[in-house]
N, C-alpha and C positions, 0 to 999 in steps of 0.2 A: 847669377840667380840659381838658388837649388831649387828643386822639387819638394814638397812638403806634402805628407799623408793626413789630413784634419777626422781627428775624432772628436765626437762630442756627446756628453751624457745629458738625457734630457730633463731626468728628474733623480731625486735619492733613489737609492735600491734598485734602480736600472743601469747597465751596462754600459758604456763606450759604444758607438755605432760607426762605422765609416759615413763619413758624407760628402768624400771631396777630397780633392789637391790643388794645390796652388802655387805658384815659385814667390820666393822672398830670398832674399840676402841673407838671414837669419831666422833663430829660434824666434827672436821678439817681435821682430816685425811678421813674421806670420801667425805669431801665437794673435796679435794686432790685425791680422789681414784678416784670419781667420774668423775673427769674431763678428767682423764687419760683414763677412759672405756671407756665413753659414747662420747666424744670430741676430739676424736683424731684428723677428718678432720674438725673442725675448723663447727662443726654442730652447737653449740650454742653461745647464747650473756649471758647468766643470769642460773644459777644451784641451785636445790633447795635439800637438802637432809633433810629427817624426819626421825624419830625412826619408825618404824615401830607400835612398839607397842601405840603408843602416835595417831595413828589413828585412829578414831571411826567409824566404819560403818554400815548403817542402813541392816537389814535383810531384805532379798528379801524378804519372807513370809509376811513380815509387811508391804510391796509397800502400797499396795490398801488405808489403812488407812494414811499413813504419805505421799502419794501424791493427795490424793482426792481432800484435798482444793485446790491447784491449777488448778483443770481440768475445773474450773466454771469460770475460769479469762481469757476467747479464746483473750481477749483483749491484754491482756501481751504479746501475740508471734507478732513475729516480718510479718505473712504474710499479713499484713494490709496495708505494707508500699512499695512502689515501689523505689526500689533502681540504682540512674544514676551507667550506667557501669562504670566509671572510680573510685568508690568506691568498695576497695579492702580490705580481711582480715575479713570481717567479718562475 
């Protein structure tokens, strides 16, 4: 049995969320397991399952270096821009 990472979107226009892990023997029988844990009252539209181990993740220790260049780009964030109320979701 592997380890499986379960993501799941809960409506259009919103993101992938972590919600869990679970082991299964495969893709389909977790993409199947998955659905049964995490979806029981009908919470998502779209299910993502990964190996666990097939995920790379950066070490906190090494933040500073591997986010510095972005911290010189203030221009990329989004508080520049004024957004009409009736835009949602983002």
């Amino acid at each position: 049995m592997e380890l499986f990472e379960v993501f799941i979107r809960s409506r259009n226009g919103l993101h992938h969320k972590h919600v869990g892990s679970l082991h299964a023997p495969d893709h389909e029988v977790a993409l199947e397991n998955a659905r049964d844990v995490y979806t029981r009252r009908n919470e998502g539209i779209s299910i993502w399952v990964v190996r666990s181990k097939d995920i790379l993740a950066s070490n906190p220790s090494e933040q500073e270096a591997l986010f510095e260049p972005a911290r010189d780009k203030i221009y990329r964030h989004p508080t520049f821009y004024n957004l009409p109320d009736d835009v949602k979701n983002i």
